[in-house]
N, CA and C atoms as a LAMMPS dump frame, in Angstrom:
ITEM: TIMESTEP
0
ITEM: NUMBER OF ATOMS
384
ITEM: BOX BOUNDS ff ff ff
-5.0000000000000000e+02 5.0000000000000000e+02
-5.0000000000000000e+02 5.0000000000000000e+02
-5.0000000000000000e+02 5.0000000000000000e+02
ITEM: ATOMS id mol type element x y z
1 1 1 N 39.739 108.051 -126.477
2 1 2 C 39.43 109.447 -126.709
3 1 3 C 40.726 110.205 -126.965
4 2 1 N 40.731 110.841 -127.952
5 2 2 C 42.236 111.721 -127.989
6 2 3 C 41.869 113.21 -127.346
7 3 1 N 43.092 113.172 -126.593
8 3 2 C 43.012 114.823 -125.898
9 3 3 C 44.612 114.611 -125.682
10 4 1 N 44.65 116.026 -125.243
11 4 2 C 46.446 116.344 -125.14
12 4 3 C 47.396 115.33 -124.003
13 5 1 N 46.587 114.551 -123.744
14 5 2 C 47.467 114.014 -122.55
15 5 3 C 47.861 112.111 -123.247
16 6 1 N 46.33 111.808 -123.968
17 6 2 C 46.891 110.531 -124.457
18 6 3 C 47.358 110.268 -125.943
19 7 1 N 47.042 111.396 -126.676
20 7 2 C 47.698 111.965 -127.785
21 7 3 C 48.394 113.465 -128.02
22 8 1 N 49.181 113.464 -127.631
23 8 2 C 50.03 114.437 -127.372
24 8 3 C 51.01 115.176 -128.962
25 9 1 N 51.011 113.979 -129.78
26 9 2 C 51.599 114.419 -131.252
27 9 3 C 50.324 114.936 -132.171
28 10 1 N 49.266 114.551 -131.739
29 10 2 C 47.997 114.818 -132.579
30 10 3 C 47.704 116.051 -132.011
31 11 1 N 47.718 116.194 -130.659
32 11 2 C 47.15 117.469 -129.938
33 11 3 C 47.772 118.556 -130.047
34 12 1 N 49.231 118.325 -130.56
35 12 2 C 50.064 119.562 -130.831
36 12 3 C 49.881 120.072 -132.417
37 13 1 N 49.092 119.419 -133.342
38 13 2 C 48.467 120.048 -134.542
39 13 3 C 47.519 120.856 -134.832
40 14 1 N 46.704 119.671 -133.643
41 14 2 C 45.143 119.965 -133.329
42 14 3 C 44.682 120.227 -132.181
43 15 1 N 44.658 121.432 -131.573
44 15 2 C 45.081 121.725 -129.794
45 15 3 C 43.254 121.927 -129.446
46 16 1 N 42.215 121.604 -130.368
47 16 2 C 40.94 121.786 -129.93
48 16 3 C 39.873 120.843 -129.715
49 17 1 N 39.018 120.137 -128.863
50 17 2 C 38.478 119.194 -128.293
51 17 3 C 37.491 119.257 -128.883
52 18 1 N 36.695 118.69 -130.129
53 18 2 C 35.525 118.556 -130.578
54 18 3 C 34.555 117.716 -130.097
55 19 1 N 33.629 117.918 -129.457
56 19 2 C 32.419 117.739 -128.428
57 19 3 C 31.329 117.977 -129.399
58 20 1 N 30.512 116.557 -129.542
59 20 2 C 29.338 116.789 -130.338
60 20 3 C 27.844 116.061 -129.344
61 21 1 N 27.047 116.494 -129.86
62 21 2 C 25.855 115.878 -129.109
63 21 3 C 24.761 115.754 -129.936
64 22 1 N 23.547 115.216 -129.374
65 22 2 C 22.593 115.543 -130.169
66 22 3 C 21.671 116.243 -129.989
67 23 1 N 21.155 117.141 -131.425
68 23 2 C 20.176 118.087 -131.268
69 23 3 C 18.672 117.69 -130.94
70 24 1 N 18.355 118.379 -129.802
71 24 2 C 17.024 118.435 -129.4
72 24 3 C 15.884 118.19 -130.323
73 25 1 N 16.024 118.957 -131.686
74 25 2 C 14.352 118.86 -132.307
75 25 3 C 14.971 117.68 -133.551
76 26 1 N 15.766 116.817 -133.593
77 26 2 C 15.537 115.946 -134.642
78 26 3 C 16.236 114.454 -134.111
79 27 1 N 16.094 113.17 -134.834
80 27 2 C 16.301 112.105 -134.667
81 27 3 C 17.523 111.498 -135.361
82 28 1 N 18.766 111.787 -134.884
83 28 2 C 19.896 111.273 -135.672
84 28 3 C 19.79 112.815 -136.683
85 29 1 N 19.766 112.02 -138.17
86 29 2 C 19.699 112.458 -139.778
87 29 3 C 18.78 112.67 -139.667
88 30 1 N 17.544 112.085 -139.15
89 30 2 C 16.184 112.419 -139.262
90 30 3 C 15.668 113.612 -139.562
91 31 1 N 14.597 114.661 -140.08
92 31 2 C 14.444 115.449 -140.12
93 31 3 C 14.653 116.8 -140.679
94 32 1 N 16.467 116.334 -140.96
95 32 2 C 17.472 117.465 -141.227
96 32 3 C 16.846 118.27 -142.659
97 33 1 N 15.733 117.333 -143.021
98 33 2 C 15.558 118.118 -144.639
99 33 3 C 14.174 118.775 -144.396
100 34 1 N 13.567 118.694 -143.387
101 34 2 C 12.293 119.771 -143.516
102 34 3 C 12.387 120.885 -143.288
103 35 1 N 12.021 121.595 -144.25
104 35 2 C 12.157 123.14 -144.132
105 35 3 C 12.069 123.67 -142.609
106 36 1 N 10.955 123.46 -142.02
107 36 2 C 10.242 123.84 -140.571
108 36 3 C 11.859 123.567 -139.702
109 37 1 N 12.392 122.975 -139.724
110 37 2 C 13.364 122.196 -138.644
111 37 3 C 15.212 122.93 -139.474
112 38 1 N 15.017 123.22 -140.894
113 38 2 C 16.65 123.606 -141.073
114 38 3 C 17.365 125.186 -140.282
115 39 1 N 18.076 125.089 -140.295
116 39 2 C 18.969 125.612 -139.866
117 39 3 C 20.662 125.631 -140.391
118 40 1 N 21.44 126.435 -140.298
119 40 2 C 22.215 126.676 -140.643
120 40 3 C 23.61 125.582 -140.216
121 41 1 N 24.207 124.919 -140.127
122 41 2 C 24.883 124.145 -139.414
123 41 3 C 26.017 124.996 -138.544
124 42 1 N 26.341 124.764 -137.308
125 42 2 C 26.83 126.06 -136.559
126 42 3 C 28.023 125.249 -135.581
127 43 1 N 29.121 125.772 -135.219
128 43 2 C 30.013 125.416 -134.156
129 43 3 C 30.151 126.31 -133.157
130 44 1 N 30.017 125.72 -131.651
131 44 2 C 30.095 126.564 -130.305
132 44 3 C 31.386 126.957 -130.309
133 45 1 N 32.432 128.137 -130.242
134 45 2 C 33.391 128.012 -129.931
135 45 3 C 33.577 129.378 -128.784
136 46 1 N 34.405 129.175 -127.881
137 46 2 C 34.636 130.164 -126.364
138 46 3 C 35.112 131.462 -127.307
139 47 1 N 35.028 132.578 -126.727
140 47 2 C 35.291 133.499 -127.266
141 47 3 C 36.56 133.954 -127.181
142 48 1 N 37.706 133.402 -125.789
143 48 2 C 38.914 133.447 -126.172
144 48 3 C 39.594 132.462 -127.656
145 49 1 N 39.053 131.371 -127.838
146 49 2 C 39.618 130.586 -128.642
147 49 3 C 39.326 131.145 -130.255
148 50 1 N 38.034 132.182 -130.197
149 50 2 C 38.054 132.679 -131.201
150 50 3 C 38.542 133.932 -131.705
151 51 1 N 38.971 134.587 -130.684
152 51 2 C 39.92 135.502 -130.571
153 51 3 C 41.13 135.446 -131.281
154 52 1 N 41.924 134.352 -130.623
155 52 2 C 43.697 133.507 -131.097
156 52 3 C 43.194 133.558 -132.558
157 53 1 N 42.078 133.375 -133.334
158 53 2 C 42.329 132.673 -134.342
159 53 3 C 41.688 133.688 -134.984
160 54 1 N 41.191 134.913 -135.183
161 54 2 C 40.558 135.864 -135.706
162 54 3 C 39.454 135.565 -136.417
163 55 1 N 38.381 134.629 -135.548
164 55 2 C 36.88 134.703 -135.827
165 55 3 C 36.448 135.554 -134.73
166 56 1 N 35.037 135.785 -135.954
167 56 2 C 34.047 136.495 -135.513
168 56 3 C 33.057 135.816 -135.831
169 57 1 N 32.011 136.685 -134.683
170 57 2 C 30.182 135.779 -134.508
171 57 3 C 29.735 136.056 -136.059
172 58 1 N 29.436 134.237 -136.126
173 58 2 C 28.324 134.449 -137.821
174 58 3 C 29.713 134.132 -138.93
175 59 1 N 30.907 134.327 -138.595
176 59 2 C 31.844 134.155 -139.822
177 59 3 C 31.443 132.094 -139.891
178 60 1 N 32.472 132.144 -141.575
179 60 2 C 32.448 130.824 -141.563
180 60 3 C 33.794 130.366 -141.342
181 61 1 N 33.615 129.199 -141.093
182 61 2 C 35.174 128.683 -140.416
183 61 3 C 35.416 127.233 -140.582
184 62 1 N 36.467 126.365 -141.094
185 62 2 C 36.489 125.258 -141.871
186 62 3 C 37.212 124.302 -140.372
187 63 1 N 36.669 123.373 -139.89
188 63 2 C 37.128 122.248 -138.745
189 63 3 C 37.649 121.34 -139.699
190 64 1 N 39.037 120.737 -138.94
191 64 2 C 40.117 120.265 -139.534
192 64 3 C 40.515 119.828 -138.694
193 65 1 N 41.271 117.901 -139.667
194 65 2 C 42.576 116.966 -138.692
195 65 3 C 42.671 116.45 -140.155
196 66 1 N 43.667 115.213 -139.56
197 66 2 C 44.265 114.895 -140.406
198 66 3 C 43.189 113.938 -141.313
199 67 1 N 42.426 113.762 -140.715
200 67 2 C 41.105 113.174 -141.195
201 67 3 C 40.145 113.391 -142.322
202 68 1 N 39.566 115.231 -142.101
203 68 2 C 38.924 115.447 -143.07
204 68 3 C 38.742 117.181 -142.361
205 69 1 N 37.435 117.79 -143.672
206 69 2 C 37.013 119.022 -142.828
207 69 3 C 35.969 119.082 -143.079
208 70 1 N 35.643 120.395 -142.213
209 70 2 C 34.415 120.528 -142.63
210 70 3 C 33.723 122.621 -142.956
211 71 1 N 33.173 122.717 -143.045
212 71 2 C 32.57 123.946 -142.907
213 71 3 C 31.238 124.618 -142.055
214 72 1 N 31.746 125.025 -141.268
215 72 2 C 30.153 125.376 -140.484
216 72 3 C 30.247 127.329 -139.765
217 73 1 N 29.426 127.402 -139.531
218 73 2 C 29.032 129.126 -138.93
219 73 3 C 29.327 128.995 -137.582
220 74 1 N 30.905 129.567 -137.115
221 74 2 C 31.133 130.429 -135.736
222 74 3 C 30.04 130.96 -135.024
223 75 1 N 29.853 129.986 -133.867
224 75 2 C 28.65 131.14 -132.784
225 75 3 C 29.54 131.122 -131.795
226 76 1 N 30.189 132.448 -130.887
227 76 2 C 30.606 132.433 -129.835
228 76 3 C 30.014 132.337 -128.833
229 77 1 N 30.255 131.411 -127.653
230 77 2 C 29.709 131.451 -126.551
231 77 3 C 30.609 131.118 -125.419
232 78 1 N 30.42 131.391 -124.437
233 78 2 C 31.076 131.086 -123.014
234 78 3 C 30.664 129.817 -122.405
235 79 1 N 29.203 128.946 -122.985
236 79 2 C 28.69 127.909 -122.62
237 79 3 C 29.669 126.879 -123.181
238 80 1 N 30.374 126.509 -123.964
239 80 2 C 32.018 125.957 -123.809
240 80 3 C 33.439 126.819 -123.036
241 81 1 N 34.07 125.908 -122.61
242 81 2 C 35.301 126.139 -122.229
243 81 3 C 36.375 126.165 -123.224
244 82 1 N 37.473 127.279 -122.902
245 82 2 C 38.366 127.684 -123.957
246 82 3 C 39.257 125.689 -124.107
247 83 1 N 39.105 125.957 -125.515
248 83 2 C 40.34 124.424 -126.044
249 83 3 C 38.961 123.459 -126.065
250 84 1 N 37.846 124.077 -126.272
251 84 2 C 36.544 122.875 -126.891
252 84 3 C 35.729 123.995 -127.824
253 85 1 N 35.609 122.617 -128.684
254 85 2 C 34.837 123.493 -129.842
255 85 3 C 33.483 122.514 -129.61
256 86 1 N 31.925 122.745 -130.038
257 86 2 C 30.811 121.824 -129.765
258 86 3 C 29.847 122.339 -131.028
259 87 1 N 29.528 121.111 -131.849
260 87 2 C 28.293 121.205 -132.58
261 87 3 C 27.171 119.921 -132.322
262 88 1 N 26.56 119.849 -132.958
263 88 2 C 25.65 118.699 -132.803
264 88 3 C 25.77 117.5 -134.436
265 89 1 N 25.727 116.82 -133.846
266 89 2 C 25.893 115.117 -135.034
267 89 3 C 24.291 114.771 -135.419
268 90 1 N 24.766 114.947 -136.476
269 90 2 C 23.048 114.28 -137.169
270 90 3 C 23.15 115.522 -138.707
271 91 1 N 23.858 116.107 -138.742
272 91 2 C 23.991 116.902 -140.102
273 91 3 C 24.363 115.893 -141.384
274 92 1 N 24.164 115.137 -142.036
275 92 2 C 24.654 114.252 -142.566
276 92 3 C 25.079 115.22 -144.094
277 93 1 N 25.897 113.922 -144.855
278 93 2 C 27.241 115.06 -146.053
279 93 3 C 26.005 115.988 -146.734
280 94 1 N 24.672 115.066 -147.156
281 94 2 C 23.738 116.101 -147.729
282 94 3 C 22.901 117.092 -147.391
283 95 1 N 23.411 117.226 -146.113
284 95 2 C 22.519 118.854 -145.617
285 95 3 C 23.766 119.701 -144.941
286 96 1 N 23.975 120.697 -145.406
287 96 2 C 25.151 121.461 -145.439
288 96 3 C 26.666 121.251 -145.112
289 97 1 N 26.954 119.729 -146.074
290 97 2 C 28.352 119.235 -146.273
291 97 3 C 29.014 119.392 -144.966
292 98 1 N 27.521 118.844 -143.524
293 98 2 C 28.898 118.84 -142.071
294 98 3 C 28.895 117.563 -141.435
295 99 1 N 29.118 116.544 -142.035
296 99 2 C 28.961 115.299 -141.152
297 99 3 C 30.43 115.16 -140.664
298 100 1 N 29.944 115.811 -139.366
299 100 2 C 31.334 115.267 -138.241
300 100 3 C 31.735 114.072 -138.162
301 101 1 N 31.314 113.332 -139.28
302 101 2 C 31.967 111.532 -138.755
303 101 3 C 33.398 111.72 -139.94
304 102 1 N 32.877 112.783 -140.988
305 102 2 C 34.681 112.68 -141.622
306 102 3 C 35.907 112.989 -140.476
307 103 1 N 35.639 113.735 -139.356
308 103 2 C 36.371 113.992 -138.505
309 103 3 C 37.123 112.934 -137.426
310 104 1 N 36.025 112.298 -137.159
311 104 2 C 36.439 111.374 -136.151
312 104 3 C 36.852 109.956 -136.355
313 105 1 N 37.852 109.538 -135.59
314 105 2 C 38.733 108.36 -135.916
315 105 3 C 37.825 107.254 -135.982
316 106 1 N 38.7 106.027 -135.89
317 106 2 C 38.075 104.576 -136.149
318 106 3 C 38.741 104.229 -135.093
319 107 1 N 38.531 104.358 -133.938
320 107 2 C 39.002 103.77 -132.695
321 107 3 C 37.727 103.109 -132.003
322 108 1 N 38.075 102.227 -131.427
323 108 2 C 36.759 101.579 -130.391
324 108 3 C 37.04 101.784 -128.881
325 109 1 N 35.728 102.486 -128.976
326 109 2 C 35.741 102.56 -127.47
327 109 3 C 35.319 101.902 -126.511
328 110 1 N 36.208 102.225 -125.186
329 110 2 C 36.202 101.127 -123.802
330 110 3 C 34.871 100.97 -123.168
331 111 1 N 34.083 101.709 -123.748
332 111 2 C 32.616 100.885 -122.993
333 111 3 C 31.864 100.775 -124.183
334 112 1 N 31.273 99.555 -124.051
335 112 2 C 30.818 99.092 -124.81
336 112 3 C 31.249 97.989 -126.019
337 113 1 N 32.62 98.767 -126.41
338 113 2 C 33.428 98.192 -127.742
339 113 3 C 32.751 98.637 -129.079
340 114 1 N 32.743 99.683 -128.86
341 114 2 C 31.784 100.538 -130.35
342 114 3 C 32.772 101.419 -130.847
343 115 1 N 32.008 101.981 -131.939
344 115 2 C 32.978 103.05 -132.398
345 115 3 C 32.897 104.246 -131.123
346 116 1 N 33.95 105.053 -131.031
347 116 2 C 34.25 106.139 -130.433
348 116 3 C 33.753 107.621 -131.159
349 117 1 N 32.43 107.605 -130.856
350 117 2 C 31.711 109.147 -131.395
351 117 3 C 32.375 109.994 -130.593
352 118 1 N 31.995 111.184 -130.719
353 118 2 C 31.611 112.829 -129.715
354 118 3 C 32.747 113.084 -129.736
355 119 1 N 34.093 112.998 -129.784
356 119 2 C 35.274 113.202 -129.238
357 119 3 C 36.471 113.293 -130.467
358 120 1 N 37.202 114.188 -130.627
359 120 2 C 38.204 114.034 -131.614
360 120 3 C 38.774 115.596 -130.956
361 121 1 N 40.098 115.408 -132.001
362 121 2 C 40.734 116.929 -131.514
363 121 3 C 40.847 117.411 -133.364
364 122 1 N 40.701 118.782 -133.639
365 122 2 C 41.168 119.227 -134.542
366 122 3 C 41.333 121.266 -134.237
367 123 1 N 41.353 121.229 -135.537
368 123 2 C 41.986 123.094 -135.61
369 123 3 C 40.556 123.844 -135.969
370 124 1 N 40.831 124.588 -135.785
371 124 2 C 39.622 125.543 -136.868
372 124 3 C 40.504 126.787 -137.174
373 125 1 N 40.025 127.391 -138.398
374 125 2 C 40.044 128.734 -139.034
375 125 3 C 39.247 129.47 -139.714
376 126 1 N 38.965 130.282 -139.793
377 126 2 C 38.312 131.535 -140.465
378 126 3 C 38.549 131.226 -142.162
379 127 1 N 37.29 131.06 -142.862
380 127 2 C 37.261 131.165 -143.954
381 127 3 C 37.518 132.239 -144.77
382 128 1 N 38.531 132.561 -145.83
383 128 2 C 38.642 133.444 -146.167
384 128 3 C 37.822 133.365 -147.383
């Protein structure tokens, strides 16, 4: 998992903890294209962290590493902690160009020996 303590040259680019999960009303990719079920693709971010960086609720804002980016809609909330940003995985590239897997490394992780989902560090900014 990269965070500031076991990547420390990455974390000083990218000082924000991307935390993904999965959404309640769909299956993976599943779903993502029925009208009834779309939605806008959205990132949790604390409202100090969006402060530092001059977003606002509803702006758009491009997530970034050295990896890839992406584009999704700022929702502020306090239900993350400042230095984590959180969306949900299952947006795939053809429903609003956010598949968080351009983001995240090719590392394998210690349980299991799988790829290492949910976890990466990158930046965000305010779309101009």
């Amino acid at each position: 998992v990269e965070n500031k303590y076991s990547s420390p040259n990455i974390y000083s680019k990218y000082p924000l903890s991307l935390v993904s999960s999965h959404a309640h009303n769909k299956m993976n990719s599943q779903f993502s294209d029925l009208s009834i079920l779309k939605e806008e693709s959205f990132v949790w971010i604390n409202p100090c962290d969006a402060a530092t960086r001059g977003i606002n609720e509803n702006d758009k804002v491009k997530i970034y590493n050295e990896r890839g980016s992406l584009i999704l809609k700022a929702t502020l909330t306090e239900k993350v902690t400042s230095g984590i940003v959180h969306t949900y995985f299952g947006w795939w590239g053809g429903v609003h160009q956010a598949n968080i897997n351009k983001l995240i490394g090719d590392y394998v992780s210690d349980i299991g020996y799988g790829t290492a989902f949910q976890n990466c560090l990158v930046e965000i900014q305010k779309v101009k």
